[in-house]
C-alpha positions in Angstrom: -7.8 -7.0 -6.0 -5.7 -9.1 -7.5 -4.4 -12.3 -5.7 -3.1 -15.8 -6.6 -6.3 -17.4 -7.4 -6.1 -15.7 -10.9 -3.4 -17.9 -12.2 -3.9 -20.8 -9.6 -7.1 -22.8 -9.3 -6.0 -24.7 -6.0 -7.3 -23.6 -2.8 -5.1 -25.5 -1.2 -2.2 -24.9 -3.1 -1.9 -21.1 -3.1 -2.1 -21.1 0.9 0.7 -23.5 0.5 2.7 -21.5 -2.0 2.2 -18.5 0.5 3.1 -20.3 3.7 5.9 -21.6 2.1 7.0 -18.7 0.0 7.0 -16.8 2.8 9.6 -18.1 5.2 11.4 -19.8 2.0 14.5 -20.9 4.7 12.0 -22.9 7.1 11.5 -26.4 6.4 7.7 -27.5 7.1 5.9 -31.2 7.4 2.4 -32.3 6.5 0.6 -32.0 9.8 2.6 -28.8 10.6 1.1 -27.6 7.3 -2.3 -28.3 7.9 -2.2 -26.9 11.4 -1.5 -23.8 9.5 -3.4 -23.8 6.3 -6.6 -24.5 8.1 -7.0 -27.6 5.4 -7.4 -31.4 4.9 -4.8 -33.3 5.6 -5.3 -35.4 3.1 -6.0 -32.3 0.4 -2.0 -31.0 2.1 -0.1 -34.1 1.5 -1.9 -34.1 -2.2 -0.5 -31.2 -3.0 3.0 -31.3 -1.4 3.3 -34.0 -3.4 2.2 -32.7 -6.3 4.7 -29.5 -6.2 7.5 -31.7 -5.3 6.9 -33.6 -8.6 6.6 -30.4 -10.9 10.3 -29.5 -9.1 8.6 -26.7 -6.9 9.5 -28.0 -3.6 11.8 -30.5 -2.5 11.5 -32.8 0.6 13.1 -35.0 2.7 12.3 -37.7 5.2 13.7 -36.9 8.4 12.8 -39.6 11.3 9.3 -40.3 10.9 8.1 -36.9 9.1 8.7 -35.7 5.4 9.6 -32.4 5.7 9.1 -29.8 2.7 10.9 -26.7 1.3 10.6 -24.1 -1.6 13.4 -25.5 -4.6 15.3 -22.4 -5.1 16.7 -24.0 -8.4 13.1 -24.5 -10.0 13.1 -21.9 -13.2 10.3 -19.8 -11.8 11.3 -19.7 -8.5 12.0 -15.9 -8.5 8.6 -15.5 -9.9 6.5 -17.1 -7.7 8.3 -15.3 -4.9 7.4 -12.9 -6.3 3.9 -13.3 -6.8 3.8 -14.2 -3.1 5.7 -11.2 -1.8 2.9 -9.0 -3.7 -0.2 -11.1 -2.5 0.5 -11.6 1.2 2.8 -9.4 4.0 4.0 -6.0 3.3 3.8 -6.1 -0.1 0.1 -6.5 -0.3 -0.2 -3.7 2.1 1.4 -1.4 0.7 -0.1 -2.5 -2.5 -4.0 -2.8 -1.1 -3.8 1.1 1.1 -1.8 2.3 -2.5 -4.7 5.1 -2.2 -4.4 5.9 1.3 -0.5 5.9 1.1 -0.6 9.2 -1.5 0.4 9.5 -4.6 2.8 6.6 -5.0 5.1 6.8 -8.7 7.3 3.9 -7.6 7.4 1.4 -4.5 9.3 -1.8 -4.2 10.7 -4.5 -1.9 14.2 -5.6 -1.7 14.1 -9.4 -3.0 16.5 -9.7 0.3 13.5 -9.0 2.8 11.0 -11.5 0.3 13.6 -14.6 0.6 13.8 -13.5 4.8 17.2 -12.9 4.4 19.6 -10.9 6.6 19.8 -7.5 5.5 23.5 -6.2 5.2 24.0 -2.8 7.4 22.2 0.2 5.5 20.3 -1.6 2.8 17.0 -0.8 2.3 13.9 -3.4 2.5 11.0 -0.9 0.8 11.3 2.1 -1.1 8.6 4.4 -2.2 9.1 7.5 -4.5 6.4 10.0 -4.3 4.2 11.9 -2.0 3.5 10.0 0.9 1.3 9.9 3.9 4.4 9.1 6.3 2.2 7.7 9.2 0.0 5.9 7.4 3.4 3.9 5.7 4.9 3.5 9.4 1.6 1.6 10.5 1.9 -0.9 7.5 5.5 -1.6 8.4 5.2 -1.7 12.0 2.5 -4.8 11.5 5.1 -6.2 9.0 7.8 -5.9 11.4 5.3 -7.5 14.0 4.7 -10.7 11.3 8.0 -11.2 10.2 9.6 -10.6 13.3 12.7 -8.4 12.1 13.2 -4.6 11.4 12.2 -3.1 8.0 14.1 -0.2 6.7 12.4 1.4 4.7 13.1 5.1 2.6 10.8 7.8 1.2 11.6 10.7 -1.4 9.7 12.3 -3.8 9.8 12.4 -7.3 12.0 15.1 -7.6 14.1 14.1 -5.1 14.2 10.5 -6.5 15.0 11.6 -10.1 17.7 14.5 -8.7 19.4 11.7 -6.8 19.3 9.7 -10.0 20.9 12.2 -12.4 23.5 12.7 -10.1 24.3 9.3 -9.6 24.0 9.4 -5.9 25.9 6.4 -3.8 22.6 6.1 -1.9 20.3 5.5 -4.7 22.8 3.6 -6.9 23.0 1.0 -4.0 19.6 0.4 -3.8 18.7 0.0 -7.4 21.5 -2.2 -7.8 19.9 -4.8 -5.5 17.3 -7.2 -6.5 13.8 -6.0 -6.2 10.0 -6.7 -6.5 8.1 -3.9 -8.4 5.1 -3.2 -6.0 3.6 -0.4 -7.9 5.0 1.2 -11.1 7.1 0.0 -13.9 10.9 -1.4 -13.6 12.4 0.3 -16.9 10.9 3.1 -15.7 12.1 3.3 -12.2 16.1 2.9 -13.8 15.4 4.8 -17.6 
């Protein structure tokens, strides 16, 4: 399976990218890091400083700790979150059990749930478009739910359903593909052609 390692050769840097990436509002220190990373602190503060001087995070001193957060005006910013939200949480779930979900066309995430934002009422964090094994989905977002520690709402139609909804230019569907999204499996001209 794919992961991070395939562009990035630091150990240390991709489980900081994740951890990071992850909670994207939470501001995180060196020791706090380590704790969490399982690594070095020396190999940490390296590499904190290292992203804060190619603009990928910013930090601060505050008292007698530097704390660290994603820069959400570096140019690849929407990338990386992106790369993160398909190699770690619900995205690599649904991306790693692909075969034991069914026949999947189309999923994606909202980029609202990836930057662990509030959701407004009714949108949807995951939609998948094909035949799906319902409980076997439920059990991937109920552990996501458990990790991130908010609700996921998620929606499932088939194809036909998905591209009836589409011709008619259903409110519903319109919503949700107007929204920012991560492609999880399948192709983005595709999913709006």
């Amino acid at each position: 399976m794919s992961d991070l390692s395939d562009f990035i050769v630091s150990r240390v840097r991709i489980k900081l990218l994740k951890t990071l990436l992850s909670a994207p509002e939470e501001l995180s220190y060196v020791r706090q890091l380590s704790r969490k990373i399982d690594e070095e602190i020396n190999a940490v503060r390296r590499e904190l400083l290292h992203l804060v001087k190619v603009g990928i995070l910013k930090s601060q001193p505050r008292g007698n700790r530097v704390y660290f957060w994603p820069n959400k005006d570096y140019l690849f910013y929407s990338e990386l979150l992106a790369l993160t939200a398909k190699t770690s949480g619900l995205g690599q779930a649904v991306i790693k059990n692909k075969g034991k979900l069914g026949r999947i066309t189309f999923a994606f995430m909202s980029m609202t749930l990836a930057k662990r934002l509030v959701a407004r009422t009714g949108q949807v964090d995951l939609l998948i478009v094909g035949e799906v094994v319902l409980p076997q989905l439920s059990a991937i977002v109920k552990t996501a739910e458990a990790e991130t520690g908010r609700e996921i709402n998620y929606s499932v139609m088939s194809l036909e359903e998905f591209s009836f909804r589409k011709r008619r230019r259903d409110p519903f569907l319109i919503d949700v593909l107007k929204d920012s999204r991560i492609m999880l499996i399948g192709d983005d001209q595709d999913l709006v052609a």
